[in-house]
GUDOLO-848466 format. One record per residue: residue number from 1; residue in one letter; chain; y, x, z of N, C-alpha, C, CB in turn. Coordinates in pm, whole numbers, plus 32768, in hexadecimal, padded with zeros to 4 digits. Glycine has a CB too. Layout:
N
SITE   nr  rest  kette   n.Y   n.X   n.Z  ca.Y  ca.X  ca.Z   c.Y   c.X   c.Z  cb.Y  cb.X  cb.Z
SITE  NUM     A      A     Y     X     Z     Y     X     Z     Y     X     Z     Y     X     Z
...
This chain:
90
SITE   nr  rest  kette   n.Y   n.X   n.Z  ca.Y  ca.X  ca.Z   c.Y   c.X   c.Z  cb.Y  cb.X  cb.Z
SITE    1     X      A  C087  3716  5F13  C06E  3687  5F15  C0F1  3638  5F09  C023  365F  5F94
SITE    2     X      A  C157  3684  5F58  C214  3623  5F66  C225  360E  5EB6  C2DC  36BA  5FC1
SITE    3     X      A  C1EE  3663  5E6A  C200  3661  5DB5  C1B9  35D5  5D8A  C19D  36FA  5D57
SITE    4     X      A  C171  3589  5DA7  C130  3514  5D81  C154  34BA  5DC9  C0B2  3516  5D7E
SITE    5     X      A  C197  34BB  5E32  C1C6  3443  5E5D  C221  33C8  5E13  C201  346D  5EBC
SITE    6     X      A  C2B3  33ED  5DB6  C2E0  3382  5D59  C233  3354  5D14  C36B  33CD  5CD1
SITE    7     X      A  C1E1  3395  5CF1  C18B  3388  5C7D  C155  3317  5CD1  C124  340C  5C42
SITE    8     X      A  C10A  3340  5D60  C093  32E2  5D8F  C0F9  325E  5DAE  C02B  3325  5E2D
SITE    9     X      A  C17F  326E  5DD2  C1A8  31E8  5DE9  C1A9  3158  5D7A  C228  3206  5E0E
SITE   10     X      A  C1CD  31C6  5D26  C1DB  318C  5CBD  C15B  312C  5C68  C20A  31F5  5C7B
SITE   11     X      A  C0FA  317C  5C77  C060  3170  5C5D  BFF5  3137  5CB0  C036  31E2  5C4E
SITE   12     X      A  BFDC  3140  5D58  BFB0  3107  5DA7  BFB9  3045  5DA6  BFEB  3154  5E0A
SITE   13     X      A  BF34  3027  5DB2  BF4C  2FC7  5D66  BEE7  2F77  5DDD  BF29  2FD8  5CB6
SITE   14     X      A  BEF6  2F54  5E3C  BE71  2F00  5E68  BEEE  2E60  5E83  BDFE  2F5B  5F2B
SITE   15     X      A  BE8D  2DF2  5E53  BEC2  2D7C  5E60  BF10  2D35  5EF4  BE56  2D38  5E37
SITE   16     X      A  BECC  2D74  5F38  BEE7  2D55  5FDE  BF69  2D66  5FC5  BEA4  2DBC  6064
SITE   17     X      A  BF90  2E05  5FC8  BFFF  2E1F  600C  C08F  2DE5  5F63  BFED  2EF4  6052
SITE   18     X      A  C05F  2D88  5F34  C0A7  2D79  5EAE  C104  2DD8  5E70  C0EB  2D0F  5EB3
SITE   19     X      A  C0BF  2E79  5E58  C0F2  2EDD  5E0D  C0D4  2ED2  5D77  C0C3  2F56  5E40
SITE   20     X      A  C0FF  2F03  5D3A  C0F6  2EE5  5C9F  C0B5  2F65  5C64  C192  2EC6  5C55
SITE   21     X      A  C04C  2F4E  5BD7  C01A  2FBF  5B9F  C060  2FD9  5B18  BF86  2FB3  5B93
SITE   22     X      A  C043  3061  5ADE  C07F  3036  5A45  C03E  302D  59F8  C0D1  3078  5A03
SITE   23     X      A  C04C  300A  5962  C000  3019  58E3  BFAA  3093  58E5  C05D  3020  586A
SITE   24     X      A  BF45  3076  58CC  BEE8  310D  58B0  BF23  3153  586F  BE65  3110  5869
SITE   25     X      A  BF56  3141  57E6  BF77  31C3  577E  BFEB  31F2  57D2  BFA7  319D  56C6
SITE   26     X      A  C076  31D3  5812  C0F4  320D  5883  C07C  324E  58DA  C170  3179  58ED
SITE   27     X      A  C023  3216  5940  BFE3  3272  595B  BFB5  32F4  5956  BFC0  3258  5955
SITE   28     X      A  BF58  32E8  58DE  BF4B  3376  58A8  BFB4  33F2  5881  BF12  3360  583E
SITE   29     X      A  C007  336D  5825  C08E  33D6  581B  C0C8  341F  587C  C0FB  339B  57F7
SITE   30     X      A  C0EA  33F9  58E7  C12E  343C  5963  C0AE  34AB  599F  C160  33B3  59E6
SITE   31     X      A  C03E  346A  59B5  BFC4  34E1  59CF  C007  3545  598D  BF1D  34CB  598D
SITE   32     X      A  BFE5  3534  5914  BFEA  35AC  58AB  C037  3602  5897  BFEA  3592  5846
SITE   33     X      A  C0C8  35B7  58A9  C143  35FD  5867  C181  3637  5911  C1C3  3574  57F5
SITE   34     X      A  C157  35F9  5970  C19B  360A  59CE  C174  3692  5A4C  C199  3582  59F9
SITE   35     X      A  C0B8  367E  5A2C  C06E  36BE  5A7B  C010  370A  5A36  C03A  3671  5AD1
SITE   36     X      A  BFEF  36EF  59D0  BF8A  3730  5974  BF1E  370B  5993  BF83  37B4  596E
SITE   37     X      A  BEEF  36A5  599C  BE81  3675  59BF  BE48  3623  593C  BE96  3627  5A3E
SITE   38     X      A  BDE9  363D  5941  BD6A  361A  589F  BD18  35B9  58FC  BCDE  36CC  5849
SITE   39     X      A  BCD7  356A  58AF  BC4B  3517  58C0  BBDD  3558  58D9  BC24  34CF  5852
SITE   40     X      A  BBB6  3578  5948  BB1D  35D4  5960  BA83  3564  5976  BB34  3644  5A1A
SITE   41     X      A  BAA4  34DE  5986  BA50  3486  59AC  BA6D  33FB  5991  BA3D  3498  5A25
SITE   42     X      A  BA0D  33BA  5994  BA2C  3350  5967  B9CA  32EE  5995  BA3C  335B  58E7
SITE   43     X      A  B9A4  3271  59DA  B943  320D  5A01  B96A  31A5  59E8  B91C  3208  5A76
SITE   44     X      A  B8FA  313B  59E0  B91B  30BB  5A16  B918  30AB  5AC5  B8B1  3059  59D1
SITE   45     X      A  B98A  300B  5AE2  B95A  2FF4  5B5E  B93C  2F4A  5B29  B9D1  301F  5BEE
SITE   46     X      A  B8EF  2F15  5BA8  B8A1  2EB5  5BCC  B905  2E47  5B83  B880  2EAD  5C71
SITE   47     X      A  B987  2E6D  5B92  B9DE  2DD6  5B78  BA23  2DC8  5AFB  BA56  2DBC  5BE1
SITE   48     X      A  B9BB  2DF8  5AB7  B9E0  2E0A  5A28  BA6E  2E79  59F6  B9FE  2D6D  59FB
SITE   49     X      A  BA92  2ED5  5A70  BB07  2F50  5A5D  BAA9  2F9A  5A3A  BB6B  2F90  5ADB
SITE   50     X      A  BB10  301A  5A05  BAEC  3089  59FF  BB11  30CE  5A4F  BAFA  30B3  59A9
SITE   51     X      A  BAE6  3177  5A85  BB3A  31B1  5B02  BB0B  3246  5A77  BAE8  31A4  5BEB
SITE   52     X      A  BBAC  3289  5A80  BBCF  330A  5A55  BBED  3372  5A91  BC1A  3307  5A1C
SITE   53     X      A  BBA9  33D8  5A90  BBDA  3458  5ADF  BC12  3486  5A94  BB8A  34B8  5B18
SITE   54     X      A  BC87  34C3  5AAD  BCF3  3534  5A51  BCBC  35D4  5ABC  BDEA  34F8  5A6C
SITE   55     X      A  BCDA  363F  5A85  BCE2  36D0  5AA6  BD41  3701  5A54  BC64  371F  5A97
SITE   56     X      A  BDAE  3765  5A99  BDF6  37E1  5A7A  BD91  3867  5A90  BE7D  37E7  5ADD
SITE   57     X      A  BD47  3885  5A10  BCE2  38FD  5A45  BD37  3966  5A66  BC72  3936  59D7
SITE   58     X      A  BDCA  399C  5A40  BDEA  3A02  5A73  BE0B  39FD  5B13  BE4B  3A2B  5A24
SITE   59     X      A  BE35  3987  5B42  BE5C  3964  5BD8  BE1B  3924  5C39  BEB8  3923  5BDC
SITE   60     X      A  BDC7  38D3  5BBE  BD38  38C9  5C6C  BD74  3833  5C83  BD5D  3964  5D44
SITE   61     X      A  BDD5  37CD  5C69  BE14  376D  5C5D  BDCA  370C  5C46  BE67  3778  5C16
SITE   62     X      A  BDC6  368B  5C8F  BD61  362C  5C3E  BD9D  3598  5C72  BCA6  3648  5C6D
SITE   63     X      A  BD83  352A  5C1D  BD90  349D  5C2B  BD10  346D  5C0B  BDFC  345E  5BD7
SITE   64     X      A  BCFD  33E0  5C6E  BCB6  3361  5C63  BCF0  32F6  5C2B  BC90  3338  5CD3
SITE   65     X      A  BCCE  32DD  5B89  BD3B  3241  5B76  BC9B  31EA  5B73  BDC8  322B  5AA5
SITE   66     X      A  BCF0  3176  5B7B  BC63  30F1  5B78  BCD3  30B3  5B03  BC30  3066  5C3E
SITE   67     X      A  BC8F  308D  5AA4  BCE1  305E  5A3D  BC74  2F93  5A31  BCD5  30F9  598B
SITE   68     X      A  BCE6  2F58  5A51  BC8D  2EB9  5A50  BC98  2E84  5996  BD00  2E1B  5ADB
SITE   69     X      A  BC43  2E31  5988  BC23  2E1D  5909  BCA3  2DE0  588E  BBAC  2DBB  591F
SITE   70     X      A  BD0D  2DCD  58F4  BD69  2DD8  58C3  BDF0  2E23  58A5  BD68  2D9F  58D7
SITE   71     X      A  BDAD  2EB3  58DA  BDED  2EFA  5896  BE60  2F58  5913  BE2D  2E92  581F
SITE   72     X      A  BE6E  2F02  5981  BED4  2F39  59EC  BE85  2FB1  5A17  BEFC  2ECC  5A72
SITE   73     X      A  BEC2  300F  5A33  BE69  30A6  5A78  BEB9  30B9  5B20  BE98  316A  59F5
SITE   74     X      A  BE3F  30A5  5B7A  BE85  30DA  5BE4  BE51  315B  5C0D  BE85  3082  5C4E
SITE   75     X      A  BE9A  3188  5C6C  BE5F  3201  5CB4  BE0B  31E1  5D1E  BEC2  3257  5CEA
SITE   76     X      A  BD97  3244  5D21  BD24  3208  5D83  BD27  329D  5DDF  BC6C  31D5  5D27
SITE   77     X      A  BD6C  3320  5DBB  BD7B  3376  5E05  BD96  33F1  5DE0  BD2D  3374  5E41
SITE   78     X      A  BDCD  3436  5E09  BDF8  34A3  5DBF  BDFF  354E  5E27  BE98  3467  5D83
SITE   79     X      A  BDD0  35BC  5E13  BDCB  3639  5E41  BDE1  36C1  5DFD  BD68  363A  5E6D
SITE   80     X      A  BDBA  370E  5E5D  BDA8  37BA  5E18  BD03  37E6  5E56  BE47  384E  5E70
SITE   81     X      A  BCFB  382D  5DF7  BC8E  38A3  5DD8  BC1C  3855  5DAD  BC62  390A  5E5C
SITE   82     X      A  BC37  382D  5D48  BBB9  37AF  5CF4  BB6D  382E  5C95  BC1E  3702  5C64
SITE   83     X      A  BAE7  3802  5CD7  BA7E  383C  5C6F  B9FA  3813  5C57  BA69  38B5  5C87
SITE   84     X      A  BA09  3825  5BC6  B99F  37CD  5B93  B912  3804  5B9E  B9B9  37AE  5B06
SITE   85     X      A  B8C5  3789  5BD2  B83C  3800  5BFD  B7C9  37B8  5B69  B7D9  37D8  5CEF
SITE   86     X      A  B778  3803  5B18  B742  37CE  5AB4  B69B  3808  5AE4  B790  3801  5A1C
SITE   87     X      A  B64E  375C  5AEB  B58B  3797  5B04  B5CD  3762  5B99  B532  3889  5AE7
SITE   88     X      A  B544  37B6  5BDA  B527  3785  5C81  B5A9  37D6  5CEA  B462  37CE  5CC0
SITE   89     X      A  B605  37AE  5D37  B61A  3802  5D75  B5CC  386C  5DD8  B65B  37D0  5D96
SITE   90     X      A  B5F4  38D5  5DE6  B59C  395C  5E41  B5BA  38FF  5EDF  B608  3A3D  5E36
């Protein structure tokens, strides 16, 4: 988890505490290039954002971004041992 910390500071984004988010596409880029993390999901939320799950399938690695309609991506949360469950869970 100490490995994502520059990332979530950087990325953590709630208005209260006036932290800053970045551009979606820097976003992804650093996911990608930094952690290996791909796009596994994708929704709308209520306030016209989107929220993105990234996965590293070899490491089990995962992020929450909420991306607002303009484009800033924050982090909404981030862990290990992400797995994707597909149908009803058992």
């Amino acid at each position: 988890m100490l490995k994502y910390l520059p990332f979530m500071a950087a990325l953590w984004a709630a208005p209260v505490y006036g932290q800053q988010c970045l551009p979606f596409d820097e976003a992804v880029s650093q996911l990608s290039g930094t952690y290996g993390e791909d796009v596994v999901a994708i929704g709308n939320v209520q306030s016209g954002a989107r929220m993105f799950v990234f996965q590293n399938a070899n490491t089990g690695t995962w992020t929450v971004m909420i991306v607002s309609p303009s484009g800033n991506a924050c982090m909404a949360g981030s862990g290990t041992d992400f797995r994707l469950i597909l149908g009803q869970p058992a």
